[in-house]
C-alpha positions in Angstrom: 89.6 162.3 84.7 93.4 162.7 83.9 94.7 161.9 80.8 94.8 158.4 79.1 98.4 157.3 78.1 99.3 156.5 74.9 98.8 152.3 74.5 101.1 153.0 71.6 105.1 152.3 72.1 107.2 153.4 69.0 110.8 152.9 69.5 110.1 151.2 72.9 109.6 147.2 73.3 105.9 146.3 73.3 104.5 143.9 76.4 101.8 143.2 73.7 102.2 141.6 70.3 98.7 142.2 68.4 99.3 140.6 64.6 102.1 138.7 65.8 99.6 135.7 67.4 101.1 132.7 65.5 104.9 133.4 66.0 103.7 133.7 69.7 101.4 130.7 69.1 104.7 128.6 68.1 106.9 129.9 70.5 104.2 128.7 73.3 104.0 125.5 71.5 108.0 124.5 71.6 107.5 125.5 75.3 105.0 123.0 76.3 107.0 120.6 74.1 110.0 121.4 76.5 108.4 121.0 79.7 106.5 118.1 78.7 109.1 115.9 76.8 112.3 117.0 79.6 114.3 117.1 76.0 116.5 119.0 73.8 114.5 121.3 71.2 116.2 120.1 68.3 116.5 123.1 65.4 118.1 126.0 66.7 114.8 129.0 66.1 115.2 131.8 63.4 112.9 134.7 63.7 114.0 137.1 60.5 112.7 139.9 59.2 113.7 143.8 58.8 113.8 146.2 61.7 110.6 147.6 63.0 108.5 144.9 62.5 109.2 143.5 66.4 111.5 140.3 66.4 113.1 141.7 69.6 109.4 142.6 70.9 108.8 139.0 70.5 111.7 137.7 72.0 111.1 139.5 75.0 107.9 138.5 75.6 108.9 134.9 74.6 111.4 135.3 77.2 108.5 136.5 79.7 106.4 134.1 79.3 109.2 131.3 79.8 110.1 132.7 83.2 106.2 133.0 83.7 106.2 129.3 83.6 109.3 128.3 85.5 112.0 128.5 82.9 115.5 129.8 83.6 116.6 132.4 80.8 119.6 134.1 79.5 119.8 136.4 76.9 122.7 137.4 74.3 122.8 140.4 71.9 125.5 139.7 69.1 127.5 142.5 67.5 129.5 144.2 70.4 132.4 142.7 69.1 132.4 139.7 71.3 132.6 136.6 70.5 129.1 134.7 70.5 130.7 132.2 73.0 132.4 134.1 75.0 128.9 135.9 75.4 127.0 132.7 75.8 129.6 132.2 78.7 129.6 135.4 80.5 125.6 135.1 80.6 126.0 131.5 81.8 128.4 133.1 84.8 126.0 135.8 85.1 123.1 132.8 85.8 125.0 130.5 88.2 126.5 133.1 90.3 124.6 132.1 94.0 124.8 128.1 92.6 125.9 125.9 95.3 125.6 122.7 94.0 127.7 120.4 92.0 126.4 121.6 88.4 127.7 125.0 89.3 131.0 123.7 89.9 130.9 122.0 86.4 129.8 124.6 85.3 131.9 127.0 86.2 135.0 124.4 85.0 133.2 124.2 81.5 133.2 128.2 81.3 136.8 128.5 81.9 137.6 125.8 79.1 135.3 127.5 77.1 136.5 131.0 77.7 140.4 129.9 77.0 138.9 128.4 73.4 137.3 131.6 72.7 140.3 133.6 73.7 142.9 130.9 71.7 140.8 131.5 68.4 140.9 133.9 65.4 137.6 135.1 65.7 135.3 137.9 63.1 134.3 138.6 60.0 136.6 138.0 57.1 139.3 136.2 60.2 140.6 132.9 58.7 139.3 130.6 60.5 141.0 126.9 60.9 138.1 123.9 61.0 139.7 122.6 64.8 138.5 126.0 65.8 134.9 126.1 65.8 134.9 122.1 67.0 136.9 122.8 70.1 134.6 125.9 71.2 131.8 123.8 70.2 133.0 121.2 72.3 133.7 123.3 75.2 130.3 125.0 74.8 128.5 121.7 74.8 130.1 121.0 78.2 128.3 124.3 79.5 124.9 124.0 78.5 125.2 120.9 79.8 126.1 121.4 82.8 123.9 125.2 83.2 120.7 122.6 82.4 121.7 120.3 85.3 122.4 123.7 87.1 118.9 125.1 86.6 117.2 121.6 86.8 119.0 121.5 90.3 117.5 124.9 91.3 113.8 123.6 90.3 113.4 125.4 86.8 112.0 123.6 83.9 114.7 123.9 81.6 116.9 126.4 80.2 116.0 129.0 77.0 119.1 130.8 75.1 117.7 133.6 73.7 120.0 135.4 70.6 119.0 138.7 69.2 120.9 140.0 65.9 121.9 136.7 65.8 123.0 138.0 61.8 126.0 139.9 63.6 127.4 137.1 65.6 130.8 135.7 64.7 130.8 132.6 62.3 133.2 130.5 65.2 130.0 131.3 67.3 128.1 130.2 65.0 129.3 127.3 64.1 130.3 126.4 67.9 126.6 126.6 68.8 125.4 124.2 66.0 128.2 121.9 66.5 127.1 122.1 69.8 123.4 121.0 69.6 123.8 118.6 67.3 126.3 116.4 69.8 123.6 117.3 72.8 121.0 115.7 71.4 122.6 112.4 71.6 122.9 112.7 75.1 121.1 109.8 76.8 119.5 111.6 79.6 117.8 114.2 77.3 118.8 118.2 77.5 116.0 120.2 78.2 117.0 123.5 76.3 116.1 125.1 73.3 117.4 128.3 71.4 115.1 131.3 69.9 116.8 134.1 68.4 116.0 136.7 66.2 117.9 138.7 63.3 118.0 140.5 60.1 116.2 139.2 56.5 119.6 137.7 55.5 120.5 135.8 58.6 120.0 132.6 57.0 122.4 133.6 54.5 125.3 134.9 57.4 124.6 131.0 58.9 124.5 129.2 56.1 128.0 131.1 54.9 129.3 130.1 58.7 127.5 126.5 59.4 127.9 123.5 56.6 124.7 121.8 58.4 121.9 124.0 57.9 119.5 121.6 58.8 120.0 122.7 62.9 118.6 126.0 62.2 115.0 126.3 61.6 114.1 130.0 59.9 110.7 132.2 60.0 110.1 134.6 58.7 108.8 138.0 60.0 107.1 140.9 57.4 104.8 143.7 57.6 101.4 142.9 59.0 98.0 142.0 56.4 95.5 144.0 56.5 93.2 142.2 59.1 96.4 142.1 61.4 97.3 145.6 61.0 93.6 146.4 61.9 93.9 144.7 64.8 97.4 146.0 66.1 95.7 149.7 65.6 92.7 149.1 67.3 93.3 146.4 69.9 95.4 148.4 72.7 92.6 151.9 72.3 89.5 149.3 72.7 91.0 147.9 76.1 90.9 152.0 76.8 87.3 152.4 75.5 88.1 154.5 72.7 87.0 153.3 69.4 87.9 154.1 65.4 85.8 156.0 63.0 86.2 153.2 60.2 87.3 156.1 57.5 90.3 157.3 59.7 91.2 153.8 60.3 91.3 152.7 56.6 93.6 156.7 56.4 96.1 155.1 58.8 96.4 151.7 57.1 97.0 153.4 53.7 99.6 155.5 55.2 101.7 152.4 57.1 101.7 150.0 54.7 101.5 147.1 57.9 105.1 148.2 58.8 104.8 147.6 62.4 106.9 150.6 63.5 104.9 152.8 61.3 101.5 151.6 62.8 102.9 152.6 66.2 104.4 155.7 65.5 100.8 157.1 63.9 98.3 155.1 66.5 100.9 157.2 68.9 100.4 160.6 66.9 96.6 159.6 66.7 96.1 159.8 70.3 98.0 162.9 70.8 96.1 164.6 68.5 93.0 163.2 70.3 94.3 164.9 73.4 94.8 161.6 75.1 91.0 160.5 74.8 89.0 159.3 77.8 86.8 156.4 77.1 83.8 156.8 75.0 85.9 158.8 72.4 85.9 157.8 69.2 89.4 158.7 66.8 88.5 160.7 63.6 89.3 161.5 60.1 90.1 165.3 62.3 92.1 163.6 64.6 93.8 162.1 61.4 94.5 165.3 59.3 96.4 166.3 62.5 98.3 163.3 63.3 99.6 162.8 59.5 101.7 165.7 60.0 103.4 165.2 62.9 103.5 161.2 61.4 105.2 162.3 58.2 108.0 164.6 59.9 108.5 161.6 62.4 109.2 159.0 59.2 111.4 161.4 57.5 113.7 161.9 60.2 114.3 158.0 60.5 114.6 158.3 57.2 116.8 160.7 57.3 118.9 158.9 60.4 119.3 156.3 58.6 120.6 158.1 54.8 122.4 160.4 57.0 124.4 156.8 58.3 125.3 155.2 54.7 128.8 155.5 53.1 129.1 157.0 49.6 129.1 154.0 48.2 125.7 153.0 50.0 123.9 156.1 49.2 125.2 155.8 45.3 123.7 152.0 45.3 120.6 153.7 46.9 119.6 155.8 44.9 120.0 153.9 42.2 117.8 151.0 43.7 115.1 153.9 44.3 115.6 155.1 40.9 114.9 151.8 39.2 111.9 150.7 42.1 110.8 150.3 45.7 109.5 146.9 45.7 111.0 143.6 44.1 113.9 145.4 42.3 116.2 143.5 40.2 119.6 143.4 41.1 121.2 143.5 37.7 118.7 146.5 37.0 120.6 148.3 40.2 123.6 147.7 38.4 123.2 148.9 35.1 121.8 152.2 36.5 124.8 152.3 38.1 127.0 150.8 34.9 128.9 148.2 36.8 128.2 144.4 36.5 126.3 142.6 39.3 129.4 141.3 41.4 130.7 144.9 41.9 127.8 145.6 43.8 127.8 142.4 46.2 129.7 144.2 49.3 127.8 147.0 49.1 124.3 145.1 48.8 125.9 143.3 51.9 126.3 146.5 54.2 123.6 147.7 53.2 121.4 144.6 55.1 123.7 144.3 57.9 122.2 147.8 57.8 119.0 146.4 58.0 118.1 149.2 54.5 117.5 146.9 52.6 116.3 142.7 51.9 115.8 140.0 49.2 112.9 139.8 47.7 112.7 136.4 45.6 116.3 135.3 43.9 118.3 138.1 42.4 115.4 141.2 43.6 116.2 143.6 46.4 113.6 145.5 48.5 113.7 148.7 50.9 112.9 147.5 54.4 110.7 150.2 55.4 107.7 151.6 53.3 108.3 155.2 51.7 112.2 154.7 52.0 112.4 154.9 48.3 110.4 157.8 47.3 112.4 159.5 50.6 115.6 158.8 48.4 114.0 160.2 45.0 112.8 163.3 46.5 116.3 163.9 48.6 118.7 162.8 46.5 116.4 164.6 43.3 116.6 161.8 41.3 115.0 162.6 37.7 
């Protein structure tokens, strides 16, 4: 019998989500709600949480399972340096290319008011931004949806589903476009059916609350590592549809060692089969197979680590290792400081880059946390921290 591939996908995007059930479960809920009520979704969707624990995994499959069941999609990753709208309108282009009918000539009238708005603004982070701004892009990306749902109605989809990943990067015009945007759509007599799911950093609500006044349009989830039953099941899950099973000591070995960082569990289920030499069924994975794989695991970890320390300005790496000096897990900010003998505010852009980085995350009001398990003691040992 040849050799079994690995169900495991570090690095990759999974086509299965096991632990992540109810985020699924509520995505599949606003879904029927669409289909069945015709409307407008009314709170724009905020999946947050730090990388590696599969907000774009879930978006994908999210946006599977909407074409699955007739849904038109178009998707949008923030932080090339365009302008969330003028994305938003080059994916709406992208969508009504072959359109015929009526809506695609609206449409296609809406995108060049909208594109002229974009291109007429002062648009990134830090720009000054007039108020006029934001309302007139809103207005003109209002006119688009709009007229992409007739579109997509017209060419017998159910609705239409705007899907946003690092929505934290996007521009805070864009930002405030798109919420000034589905707040007028939901007045619309005739009902809108559409609805927005997007996906970004722990901090996200932060970037949108800093860009949109009313925050009530944005409804926030958040993502973190997996408990212990749903780690369990997210390691042993894809190898039983295989027929290969878990000794219940090597399993407990792996959980210690990932902590329920998703990444993590499938970078070591990975280096678990491997070791196994790609099992056929009616293997069984072993505290042998384990002694093995934590090798290869550990070098793996350290060289994100690594990639990632290897990526941080001096002043990031001087913030780091004071946070990894003080703690890994709830650290106080004002403890950060004082290590560092500077008062809290000095260290506000720095604790900024640092989760646009995706390093680092709160952790309650005022505490800081290293997104990824082990990160910390990664920084003691490298930077030789006493």
């Amino acid at each position: 019998m040849p050799p079994q591939p690995s169900p495991y996908t570090p690095g990759a995007l999974a086509h299965d989500l096991p632990g992540r059930d109810p985020q699924m479960l509520s995505i599949l809920e606003r879904l029927a709600f669409l289909g069945y009520k015709r409307s407008l979704v009314g709170r724009i969707r905020v999946f947050m949480g730090p990388r590696g624990v599969g907000k774009t995994s879930l978006l994908r499959l999210a946006q599977r399972e909407a074409e699955r069941q007739r849904f038109a999609t178009i998707w949008v990753t923030t932080g090339d340096e365009r302008p969330l709208a003028a994305a938003l309108a080059d994916e709406f282009d992208r969508l009504s290319r072959d359109w015929k009918s009526a809506a695609g000539t609206a449409l296609k009238a809406a995108l060049k008011t909208l594109k002229v708005s974009v291109s007429g603004v002062s648009i990134g982070v830090g720009a000054v931004e007039s108020n006029q701004a934001p309302i007139g892009t809103g207005r003109a990306l209002q006119d688009a949806i709009e007229s992409a749902v007739k579109g997509v109605l017209d060419d017998d989809a159910s609705g239409l589903i705007i899907f946003i990943d690092e929505v934290q990067s996007a521009d805070a015009v864009g930002l405030k476009a798109l919420a000034y945007a589905w707040q007028h759509l939901q007045a619309q007599p005739d009902g809108v059916p559409a609805i927005v799911i997007s996906a970004g950093l722990s901090h996200s609500q932060d970037v949108i609350a800093k860009a949109v006044s009313f925050g009530e349009r944005f409804e926030y989830i958040a993502i973190t590592n997996l408990d212990a039953d749903a780690a369990r099941h997210a390691l042993t899950a894809p190898t039983q549809d295989l027929g290969v099973d878990w000794a219940p000591d090597a399993l407990e070995a792996v959980l210690a060692q990932t902590q329920g960082y998703p990444y993590f569990i499938q970078e070591f289920g990975d280096k678990m089969w491997t070791a196994a030499g790609y099992p056929a069924p009616g293997t069984t994975l072993t505290l042998t197979h384990y002694r093995t794989a934590l090798a290869a695991f550990q070098q793996s970890r350290d060289q994100m680590f690594r990639s990632r320390w290897v990526q941080t300005t001096p002043a990031e790496a001087k913030m780091l290792v004071a946070m990894a000096a003080v703690g890994d897990i709830a650290v106080q900010r004002k403890d950060i400081a004082a290590r560092m003998d500077v008062g809290t505010t000095a260290i506000s852009m720095v604790r900024r880059s640092l989760m646009d980085k995706g390093l680092i995350e709160p952790s309650g009001h005022g505490k800081l946390r290293f997104t990824a398990p082990g990160f910390g003691t990664f920084i003691r040992e490298y930077a030789d921290i006493d």
